[in-house]
C-alpha positions in Angstrom: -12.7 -3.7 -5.9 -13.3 -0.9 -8.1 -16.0 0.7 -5.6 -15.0 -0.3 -2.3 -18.4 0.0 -1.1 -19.5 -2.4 -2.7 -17.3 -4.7 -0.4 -19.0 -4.7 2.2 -22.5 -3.5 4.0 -22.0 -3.3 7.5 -21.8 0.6 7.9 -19.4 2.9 8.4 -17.1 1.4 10.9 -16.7 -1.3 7.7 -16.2 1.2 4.7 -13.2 3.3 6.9 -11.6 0.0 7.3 -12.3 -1.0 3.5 -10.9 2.3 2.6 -7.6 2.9 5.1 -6.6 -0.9 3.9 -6.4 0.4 0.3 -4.8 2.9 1.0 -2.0 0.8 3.3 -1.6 -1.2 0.1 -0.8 1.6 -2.0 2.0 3.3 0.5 -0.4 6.2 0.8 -1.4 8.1 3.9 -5.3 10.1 5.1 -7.2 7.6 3.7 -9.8 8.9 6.2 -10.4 11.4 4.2 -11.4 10.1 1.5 -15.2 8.5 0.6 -15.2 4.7 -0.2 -17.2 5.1 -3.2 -14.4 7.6 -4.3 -11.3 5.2 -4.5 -10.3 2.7 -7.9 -8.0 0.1 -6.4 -5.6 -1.5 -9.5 -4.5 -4.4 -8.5 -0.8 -6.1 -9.3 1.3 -9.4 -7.8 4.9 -8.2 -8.2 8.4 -10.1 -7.2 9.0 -8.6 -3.7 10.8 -11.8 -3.1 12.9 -14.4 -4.7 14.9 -14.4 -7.9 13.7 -11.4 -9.3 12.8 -8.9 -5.9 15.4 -6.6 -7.2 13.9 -5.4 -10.5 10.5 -6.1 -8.7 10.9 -3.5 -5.7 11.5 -1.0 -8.3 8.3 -1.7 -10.0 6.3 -0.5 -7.2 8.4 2.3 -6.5 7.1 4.0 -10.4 3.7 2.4 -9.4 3.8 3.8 -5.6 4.7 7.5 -7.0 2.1 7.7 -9.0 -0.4 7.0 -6.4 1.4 9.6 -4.2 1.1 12.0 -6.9 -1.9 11.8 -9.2 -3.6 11.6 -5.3 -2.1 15.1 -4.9 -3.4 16.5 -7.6 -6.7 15.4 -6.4 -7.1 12.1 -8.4 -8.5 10.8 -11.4 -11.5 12.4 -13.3 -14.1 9.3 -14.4 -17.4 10.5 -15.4 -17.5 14.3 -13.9 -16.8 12.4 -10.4 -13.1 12.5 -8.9 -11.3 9.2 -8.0 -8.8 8.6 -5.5 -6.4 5.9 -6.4 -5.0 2.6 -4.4 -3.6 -0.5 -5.1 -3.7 -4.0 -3.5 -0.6 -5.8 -3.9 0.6 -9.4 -3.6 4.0 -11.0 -3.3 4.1 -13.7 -6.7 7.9 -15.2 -4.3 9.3 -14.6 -8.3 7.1 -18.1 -9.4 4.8 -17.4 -12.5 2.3 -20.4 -11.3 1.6 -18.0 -8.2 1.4 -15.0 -10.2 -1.0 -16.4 -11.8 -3.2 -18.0 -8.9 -2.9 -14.4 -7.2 -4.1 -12.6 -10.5 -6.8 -15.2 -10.3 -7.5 -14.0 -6.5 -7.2 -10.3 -7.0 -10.3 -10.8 -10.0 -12.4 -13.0 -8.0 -12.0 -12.5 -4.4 -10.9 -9.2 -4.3 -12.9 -7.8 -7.1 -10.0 -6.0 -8.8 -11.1 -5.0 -12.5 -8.1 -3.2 -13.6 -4.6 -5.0 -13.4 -1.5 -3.7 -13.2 1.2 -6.5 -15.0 4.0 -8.4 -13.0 7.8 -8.0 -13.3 9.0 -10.3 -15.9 7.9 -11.7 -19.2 8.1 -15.3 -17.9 5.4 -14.2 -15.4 3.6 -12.2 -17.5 3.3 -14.4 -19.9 1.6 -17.1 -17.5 -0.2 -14.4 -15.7 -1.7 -12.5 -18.1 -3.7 -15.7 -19.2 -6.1 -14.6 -16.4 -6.6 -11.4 -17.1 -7.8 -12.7 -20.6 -9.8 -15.5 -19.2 -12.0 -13.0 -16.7 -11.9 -10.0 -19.6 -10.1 -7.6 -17.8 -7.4 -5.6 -18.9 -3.8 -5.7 -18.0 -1.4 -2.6 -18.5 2.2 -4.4 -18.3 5.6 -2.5 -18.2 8.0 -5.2 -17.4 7.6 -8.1 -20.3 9.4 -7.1 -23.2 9.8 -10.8 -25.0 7.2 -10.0 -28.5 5.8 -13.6 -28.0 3.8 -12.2 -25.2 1.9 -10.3 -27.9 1.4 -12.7 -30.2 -1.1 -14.8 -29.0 -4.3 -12.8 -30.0 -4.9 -11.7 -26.6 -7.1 -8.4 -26.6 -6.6 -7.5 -23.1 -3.3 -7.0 -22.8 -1.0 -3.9 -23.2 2.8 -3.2 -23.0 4.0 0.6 -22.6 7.9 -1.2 -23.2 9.9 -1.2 -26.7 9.5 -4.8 -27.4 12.3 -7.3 -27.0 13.4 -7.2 -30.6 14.6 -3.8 -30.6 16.9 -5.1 -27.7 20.1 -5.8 -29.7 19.2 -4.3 -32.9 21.3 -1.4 -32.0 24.1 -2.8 -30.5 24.8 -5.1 -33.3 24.6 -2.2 -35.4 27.0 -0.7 -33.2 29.2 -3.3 -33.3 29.0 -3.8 -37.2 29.8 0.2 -37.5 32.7 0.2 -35.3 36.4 0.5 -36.8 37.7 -1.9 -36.5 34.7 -3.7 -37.1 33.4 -6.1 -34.7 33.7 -9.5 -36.9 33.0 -12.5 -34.1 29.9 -12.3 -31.8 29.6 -14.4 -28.6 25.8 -15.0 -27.5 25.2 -16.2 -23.6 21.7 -16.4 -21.8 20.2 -17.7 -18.7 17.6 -21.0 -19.7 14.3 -18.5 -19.0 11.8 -16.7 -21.7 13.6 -13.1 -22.1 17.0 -13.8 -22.1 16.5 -16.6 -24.2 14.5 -14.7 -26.7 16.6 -11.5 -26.4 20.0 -13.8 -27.5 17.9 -15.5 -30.2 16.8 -12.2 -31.5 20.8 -10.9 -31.3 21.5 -14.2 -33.2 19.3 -13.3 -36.4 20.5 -9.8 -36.3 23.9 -10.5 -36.1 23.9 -12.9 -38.9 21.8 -10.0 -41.1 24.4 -7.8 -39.8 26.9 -10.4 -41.7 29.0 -10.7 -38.1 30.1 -14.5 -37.4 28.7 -15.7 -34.1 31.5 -17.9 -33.2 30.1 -19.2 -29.4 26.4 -19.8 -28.4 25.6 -21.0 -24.9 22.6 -21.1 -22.8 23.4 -21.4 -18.8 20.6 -22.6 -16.0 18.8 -20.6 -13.8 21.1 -20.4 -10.0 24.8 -20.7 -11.9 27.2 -19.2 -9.4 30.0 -19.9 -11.6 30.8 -18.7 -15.4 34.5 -19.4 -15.3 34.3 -22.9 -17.2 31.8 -21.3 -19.7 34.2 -17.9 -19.9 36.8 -20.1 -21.0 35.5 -22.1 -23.3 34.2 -18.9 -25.0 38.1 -17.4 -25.1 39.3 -20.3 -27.4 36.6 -19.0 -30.0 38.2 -15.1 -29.8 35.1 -13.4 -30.4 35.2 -9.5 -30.9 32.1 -8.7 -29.1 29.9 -10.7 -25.7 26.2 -10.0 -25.9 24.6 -11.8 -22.8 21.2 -11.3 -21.3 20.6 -12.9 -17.6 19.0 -10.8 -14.5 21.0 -9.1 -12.3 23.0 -11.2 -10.0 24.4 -13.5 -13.2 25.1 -10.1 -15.2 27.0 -9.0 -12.5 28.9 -12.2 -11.6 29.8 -13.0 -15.4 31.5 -9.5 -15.6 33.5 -9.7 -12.9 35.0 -13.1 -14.3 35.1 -12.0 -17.3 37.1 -9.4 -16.5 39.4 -11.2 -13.9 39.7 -13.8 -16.7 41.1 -11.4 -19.1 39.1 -12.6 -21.9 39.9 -10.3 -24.7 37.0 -8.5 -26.0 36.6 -4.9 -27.3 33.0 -4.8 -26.5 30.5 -6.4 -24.3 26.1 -5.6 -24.0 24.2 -6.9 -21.3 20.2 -6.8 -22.1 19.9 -5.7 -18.5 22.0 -5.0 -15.3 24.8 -1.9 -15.6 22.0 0.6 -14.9 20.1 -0.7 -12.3 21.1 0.2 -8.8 24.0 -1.5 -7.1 25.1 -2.9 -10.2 28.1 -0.8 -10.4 29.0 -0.2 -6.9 29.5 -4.3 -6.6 31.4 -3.9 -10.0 33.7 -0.6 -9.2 36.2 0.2 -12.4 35.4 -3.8 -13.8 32.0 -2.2 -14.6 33.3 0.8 -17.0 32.8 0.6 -21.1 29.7 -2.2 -20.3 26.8 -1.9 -22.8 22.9 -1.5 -22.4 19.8 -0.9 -23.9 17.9 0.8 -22.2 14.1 1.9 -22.6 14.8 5.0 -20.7 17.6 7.7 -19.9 17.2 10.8 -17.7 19.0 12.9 -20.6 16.1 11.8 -23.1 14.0 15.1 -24.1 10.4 14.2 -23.3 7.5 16.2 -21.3 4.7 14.7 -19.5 1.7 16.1 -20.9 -0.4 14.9 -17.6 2.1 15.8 -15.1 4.0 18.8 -16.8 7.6 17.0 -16.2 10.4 16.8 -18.5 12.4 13.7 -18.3 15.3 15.3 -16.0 12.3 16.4 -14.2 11.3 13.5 -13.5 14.8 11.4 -12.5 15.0 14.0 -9.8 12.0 13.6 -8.2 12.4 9.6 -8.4 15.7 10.2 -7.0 14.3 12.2 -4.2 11.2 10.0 -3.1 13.4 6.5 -3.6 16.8 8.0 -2.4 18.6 6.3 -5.1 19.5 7.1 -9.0 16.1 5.6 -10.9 16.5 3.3 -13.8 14.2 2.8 -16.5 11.6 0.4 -13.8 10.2 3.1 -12.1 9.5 5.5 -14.9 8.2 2.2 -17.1 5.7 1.5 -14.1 4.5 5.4 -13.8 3.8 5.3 -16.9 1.4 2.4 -17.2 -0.6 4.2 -14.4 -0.3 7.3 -16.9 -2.3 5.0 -19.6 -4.6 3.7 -17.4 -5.8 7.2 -15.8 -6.3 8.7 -19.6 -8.6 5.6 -20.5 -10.8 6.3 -18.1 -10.8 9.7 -18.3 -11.5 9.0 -22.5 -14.0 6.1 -21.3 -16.3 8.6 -18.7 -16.7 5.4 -16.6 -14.9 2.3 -14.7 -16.1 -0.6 -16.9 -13.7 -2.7 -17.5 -14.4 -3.7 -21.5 -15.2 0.2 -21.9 -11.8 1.2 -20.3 -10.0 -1.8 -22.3 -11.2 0.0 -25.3 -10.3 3.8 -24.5 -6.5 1.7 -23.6 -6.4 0.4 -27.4 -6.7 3.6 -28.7 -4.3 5.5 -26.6 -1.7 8.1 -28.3 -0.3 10.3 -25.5 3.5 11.8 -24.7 5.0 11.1 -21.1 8.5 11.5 -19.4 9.1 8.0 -20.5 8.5 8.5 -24.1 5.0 7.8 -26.8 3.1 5.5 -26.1 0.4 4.1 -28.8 -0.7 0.4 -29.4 -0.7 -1.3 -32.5 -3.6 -4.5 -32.7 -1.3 -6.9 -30.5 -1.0 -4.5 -27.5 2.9 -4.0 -28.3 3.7 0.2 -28.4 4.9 1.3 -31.5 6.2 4.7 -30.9 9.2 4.4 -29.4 12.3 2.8 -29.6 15.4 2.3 -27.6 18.7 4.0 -26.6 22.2 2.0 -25.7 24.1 3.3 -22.8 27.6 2.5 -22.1 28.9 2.9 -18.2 32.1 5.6 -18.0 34.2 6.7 -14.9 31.0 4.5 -13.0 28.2 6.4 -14.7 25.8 5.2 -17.2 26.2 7.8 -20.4 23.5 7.5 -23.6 26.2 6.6 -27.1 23.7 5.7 -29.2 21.3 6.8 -31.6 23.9 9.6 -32.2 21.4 12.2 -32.7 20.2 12.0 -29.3 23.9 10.5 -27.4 25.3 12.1 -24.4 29.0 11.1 -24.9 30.9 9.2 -27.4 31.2 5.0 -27.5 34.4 3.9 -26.3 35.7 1.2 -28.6 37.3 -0.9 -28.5 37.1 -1.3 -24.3 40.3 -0.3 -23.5 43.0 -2.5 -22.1 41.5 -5.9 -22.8 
């Protein structure tokens, strides 16, 4: 549906209603306004329900402000012609297999050429054998597990730090701390990136010459970590690394923390910045670890939009009406990659725009983005926060920190 006239023949009364429902998808209002031959629709199935509707709501918040937005500015520049943009979403209910069948329908029923990816590496990684099958691309901001982007695939790109660089710095961390963190405890939900996150945490730890003393892998809907808490106390480790979506990250740190099991430091992969995470926490939240791809306090400018970082995390904060995470920016940004393709491209061809994509080198609010031959993006890396007095402060690299790392977490 990259022209919408091309939908449908039956004059105008048809093309306005083409048009406004592409515009309903995308949050976006005046759609009458605007010529059907003048809109690109990008199409994307995203977790509005089930497991993972958290982390997938904020997905299309990034995605819906940069419709809002770019539209503002008047829209996209293909070719000397200006482009509106829309896009048609689905609810994937959190399940890869219907990702995958609703990829499949927004190709070949819809007409969508240009994907936007799922929340998820689990449902990335099943979805985005579609977009390979059918040749079209797929800008994902929400799969971070590397074996993704190891399969050869040559339409598929991630603007994300890859999940290897997940842990790397918190082990460092740990390893540099005084007194240094000797005995690492691993935990992670049974699904692809927390598994992969903990395995990665595993090799590094062991490089890192740390002794990983526990190692336990939970199932997906545990409502109870105490027996698994436990066990891990008889092994004293120094420091919890545990990667699990939000609901488990917050659950096993509130045990953890009623159990009193003595640690001086403890990373999640994911949960202490993402809204509500430390308002259902309070105080049991404070001197929690996280990487994070992206911190309001990092010193980047758009070079499309003009925005600094700060910048930006105000205006999220202002359109969503809560403090944004690193989902929103991560989504804006694959929009960001998208709409200089096809300015570079001069035209909406889908293996001519996958192209201008593989060479893209540009600077956003999020960070660098450039693409080595797998689709992974190699030019930036990833920041640890640690939550004080309820807020979320950036401790690591040094160079760039906002505070200094408490350590070890004090009274436990």
């Amino acid at each position: 549906m990259i022209h919408a006239r091309e939908l449908c023949s039956a004059g105008r009364r048809c093309a306005a209603a083409v048009i406004a429902a592409g515009f309903l998808a995308a949050g976006v209002l005046g759609a009458a306004t605007v010529r059907a031959q003048d809109v690109i629709t990008f199409g994307a199935a995203l977790s509005l329900t089930g497991k993972t509707s958290t982390e997938g709501r904020l997905v299309k918040e990034g995605y819906d402000m940069y419709v809002k937005y770019i539209n503002a500015k008047g829209g996209i520049n293909v070719g000397g012609r200006t482009y509106k943009v829309a896009i048609k979403y689905y609810d994937d209910q959190s399940d890869a297999n219907t990702s995958a069948k609703l990829y499949e329908k927004l190709i070949t029923e819809d007409g969508i050429k240009l994907l936007l990816g799922p929340y998820s590496s689990g449902i990335t990684l099943t979805a985005s054998v579609v977009s390979e099958k059918y040749q079209v691309p797929m800008v994902v901001a929400h799969a971070a597990t590397s074996t993704i982007y190891e399969r050869g695939f040559k339409y598929l790109f991630a603007t994300l730090t890859t999940l290897d660089q997940y842990t790397e710095n918190m082990i460092r961390m740990a390893a540099e701390a005084r007194p240094r963190g000797q005995r690492v405890a691993l935990i992670n939900e049974n699904a692809l990136f927390p598994q992969r996150g903990i395995e990665g945490a595993e090799r590094q730890a062991k490089t890192a010459g740390l002794e990983v003393v526990y190692k336990e892998t939970y199932p997906s809907g545990t409502k109870d970590f105490s027996a698994m808490l436990a066990a891990m106390k008889t092994r004293n480790p120094d420091v919890l690394l545990a990667a699990g979506y939000t609901g488990d990250m917050i659950l096993l740190a509130r045990q953890s923390a009623e159990q009193g099991v003595n640690l001086k430091m403890i990373g999640f992969l994911l949960g202490p910045t993402l809204p509500g995470f430390v308002d259902s926490l309070g105080s049991k939240a404070d001197y929690l670890l996280e990487p994070v791809q992206w911190h309001d306090k990092l010193q980047y400018k758009d070079e499309i939009f003009g925005w600094t970082t700060a910048e930006f995390a105000a205006l999220c904060q202002k359109e969503t009406g809560h403090v944004c995470d690193y989902h929103p920016p991560q989504s804006f940004a694959a929009l960001e990659v998208y709409q200089r393709a096809l300015e570079k491209a001069g035209t909406l061809d889908p293996q001519k725009v996958r192209d201008a994509i593989a060479q893209t080198n540009i600077t956003t609010f999020y960070g660098p983005i450039r693409f080595n031959e797998k689709g992974e993006n190699i030019a930036k890396g990833m920041s640890v926060i640690q939550i004080q007095g309820g807020k979320p402060v950036v401790v690591y690299p040094t160079a760039g920190a906002q505070g200094k790392f408490v350590y070890p977490i004090p009274g436990r």
